[in-house]
N, C-alpha and C positions, 0 to 999 in steps of 0.2 A: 631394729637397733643397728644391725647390721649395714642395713640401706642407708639408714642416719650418718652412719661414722665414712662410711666411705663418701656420701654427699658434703662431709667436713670437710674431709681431706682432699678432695675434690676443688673444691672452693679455697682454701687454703695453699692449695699450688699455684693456682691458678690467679691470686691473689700477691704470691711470691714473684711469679714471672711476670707481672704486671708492671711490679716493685724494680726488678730487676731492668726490664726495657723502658722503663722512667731514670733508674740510673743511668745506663747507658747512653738515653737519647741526651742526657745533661752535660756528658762530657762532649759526647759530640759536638752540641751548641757551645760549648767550651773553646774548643778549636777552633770553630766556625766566626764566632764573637772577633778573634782574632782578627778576624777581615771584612768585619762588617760590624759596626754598632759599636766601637769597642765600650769609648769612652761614656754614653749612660749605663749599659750593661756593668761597666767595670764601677760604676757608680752606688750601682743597687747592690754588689757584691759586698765594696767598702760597708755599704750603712747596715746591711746582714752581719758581718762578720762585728762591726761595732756593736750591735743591739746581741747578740746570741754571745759573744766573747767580749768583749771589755767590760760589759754593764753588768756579765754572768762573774766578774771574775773576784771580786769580794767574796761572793756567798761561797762560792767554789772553795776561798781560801781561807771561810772562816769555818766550814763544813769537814775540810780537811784534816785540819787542826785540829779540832774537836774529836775527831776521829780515831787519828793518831794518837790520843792524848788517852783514850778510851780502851785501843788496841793492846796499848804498850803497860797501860795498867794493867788491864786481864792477864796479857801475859807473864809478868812479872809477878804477878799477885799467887799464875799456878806454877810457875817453874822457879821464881827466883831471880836474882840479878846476873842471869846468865846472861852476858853477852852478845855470846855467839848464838845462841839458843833464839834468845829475843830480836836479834838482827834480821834473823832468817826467818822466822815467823812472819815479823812485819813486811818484809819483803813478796813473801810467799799471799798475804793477806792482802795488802794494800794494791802492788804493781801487779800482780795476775789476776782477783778479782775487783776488789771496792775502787779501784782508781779508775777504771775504764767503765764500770756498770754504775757507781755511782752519779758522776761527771753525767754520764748518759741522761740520766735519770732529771737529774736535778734542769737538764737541757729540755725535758717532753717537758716537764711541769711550765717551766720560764720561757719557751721560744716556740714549743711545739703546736700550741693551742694559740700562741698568735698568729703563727701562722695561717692555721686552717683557719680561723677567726677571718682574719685579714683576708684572704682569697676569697673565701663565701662571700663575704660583702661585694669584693669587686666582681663579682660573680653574679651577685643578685639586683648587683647596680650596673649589671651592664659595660662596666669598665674594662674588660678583658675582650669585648665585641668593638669597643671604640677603638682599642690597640691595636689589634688585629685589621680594623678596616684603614688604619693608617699606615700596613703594609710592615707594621714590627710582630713578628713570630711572639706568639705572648709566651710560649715555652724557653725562648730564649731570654728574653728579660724579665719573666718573671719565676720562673720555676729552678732554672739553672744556676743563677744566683744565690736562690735560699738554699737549693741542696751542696753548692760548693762552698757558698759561705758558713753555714751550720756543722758541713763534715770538717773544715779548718776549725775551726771555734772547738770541736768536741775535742780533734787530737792535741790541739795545745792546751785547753783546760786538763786534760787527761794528766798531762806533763806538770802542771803548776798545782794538781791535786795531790800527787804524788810524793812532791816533793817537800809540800808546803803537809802534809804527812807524817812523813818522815821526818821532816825537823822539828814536829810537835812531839811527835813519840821520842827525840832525842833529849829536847827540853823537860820531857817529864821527867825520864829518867834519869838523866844529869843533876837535877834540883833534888829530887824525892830517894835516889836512892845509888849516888856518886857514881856513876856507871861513866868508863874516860873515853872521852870521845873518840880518840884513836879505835881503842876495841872497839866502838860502837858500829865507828866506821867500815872498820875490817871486818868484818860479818856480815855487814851490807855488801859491801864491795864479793864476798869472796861468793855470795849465792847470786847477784846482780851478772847475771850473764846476758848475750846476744839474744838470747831464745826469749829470756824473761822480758826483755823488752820488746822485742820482737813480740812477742804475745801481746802487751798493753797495747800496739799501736795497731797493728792489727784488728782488736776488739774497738777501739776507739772509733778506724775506719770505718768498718761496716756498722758500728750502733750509728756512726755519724749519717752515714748515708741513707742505711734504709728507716730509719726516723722521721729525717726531712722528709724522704720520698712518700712516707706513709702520710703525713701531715699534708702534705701539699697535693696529694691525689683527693684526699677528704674533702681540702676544701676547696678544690674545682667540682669537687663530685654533687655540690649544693646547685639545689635547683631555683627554685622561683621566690620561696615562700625564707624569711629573715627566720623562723623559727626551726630551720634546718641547721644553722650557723650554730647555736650551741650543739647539738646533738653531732654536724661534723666536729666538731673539736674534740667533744667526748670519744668519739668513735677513732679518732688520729689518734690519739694519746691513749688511750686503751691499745690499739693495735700496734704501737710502736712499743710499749711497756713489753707487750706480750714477744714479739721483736728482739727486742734486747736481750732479753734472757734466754729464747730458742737459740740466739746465734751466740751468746755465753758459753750456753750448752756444747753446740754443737764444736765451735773453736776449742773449748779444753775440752773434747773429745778427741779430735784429729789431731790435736797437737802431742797425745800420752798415746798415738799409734806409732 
């Protein structure tokens, strides 16, 4: 058992560092793009960041809503029409966990699995060997893209879940139970510090990144056979899931040191 667990965790670092010098190599080609390729590269980005963020951005804001609507009820339901109580609550719920792990989330199900989708094919169609002998870095146009395009898309949904949140949880309790917006305000406002945001964007950044990265290593990692293509997909989105919540973990750990 013993031998077991350390062969996890084994694999599992070495799974991380993998993660990590795929992000790395993305900015690199990041800079690089700059002086060479800009305009397709900067092409692929544009239609990433539309497909992961503008098409993501209804369900995000009607997710939210819902949310907030849900949040402020329970709250309300066990404290009362407190205020300040219920400002900071939602604050404390929505901006430090549900607005950055949700958004994440709702990112594996909708872009994450096209992704590895999408790669395995060009993968298994040989279309990454055609690139490549035409002298374009298939890592620059195509890997570097989806992981900067998808990590923008996760922090700005982050920001429009947040807020589109909180003004559902406003709306309830303004109609349901005359709560004046001022106060509702000032209670937001007076727990909404640097830190607290500073936390949301932070968690946004790395779900952003190592998500794509986990996705788009899956589905380069398909070999010959189209029946590998679901099973990367299942296997990116499983490991990005599992992803999210280690580095949840791990940020409001360091961050209460």
């Amino acid at each position: 058992m013993i031998t077991a667990l350390g062969k996890w965790i084994l694999k599992l670092l070495l799974t991380g560092m993998g993660l990590v010098e795929t992000i790395i190599q993305a900015f690199r080609n990041l800079f690089l793009s700059f002086k060479q390729g800009r305009r397709p590269i900067m092409a692929v980005l544009r239609k990433q960041i539309y497909f992961t963020g503008l098409e993501s951005l209804k369900v995000i804001v009607i997710i939210s809503v819902t949310i907030g609507i849900v949040i402020i009820t329970q709250i309300i339901s066990l404290v009362g029409a407190n205020e300040t109580l219920t400002g900071r609550v939602l604050v404390w719920v929505i901006i430090r966990e549900l607005g950055p792990v949700l958004t994440a989330i709702i990112i594996i199900a909708r872009s994450g699995t096209a992704i590895a989708t999408e790669l395995g094919y060009m993968k298994i169609n040989n279309e990454i060997e055609s690139i490549e002998s035409l002298g374009i870095p298939a890592d620059r146009y195509l890997i570097m893209p989806r992981i900067i395009g998808v990590t923008t898309s996760v922090v700005i949904l982050t920001i429009y879940f947040e807020i589109a949140a909180i003004l559902g949880g406003f709306i309830v309790a303004a109609i349901g139970w005359h709560v004046p917006f001022d106060k509702f305000a000032q209670s937001i406002f007076s727990i909404l510090t640097i830190k607290e945001l500073g936390m949301s964007f932070i968690k946004s950044l790395f779900f952003g990144l190592f998500l794509s990265a986990a996705c788009c290593r899956h589905g380069l990692g398909v070999g010959k056979s189209a029946t590998q293509i679901p099973q990367a997909a299942t296997k990116g989105v499983m490991q990005s899931l599992f992803l999210v919540f280690v580095l949840d973990g791990v940020i409001t750990l360091i961050s209460l040191l």
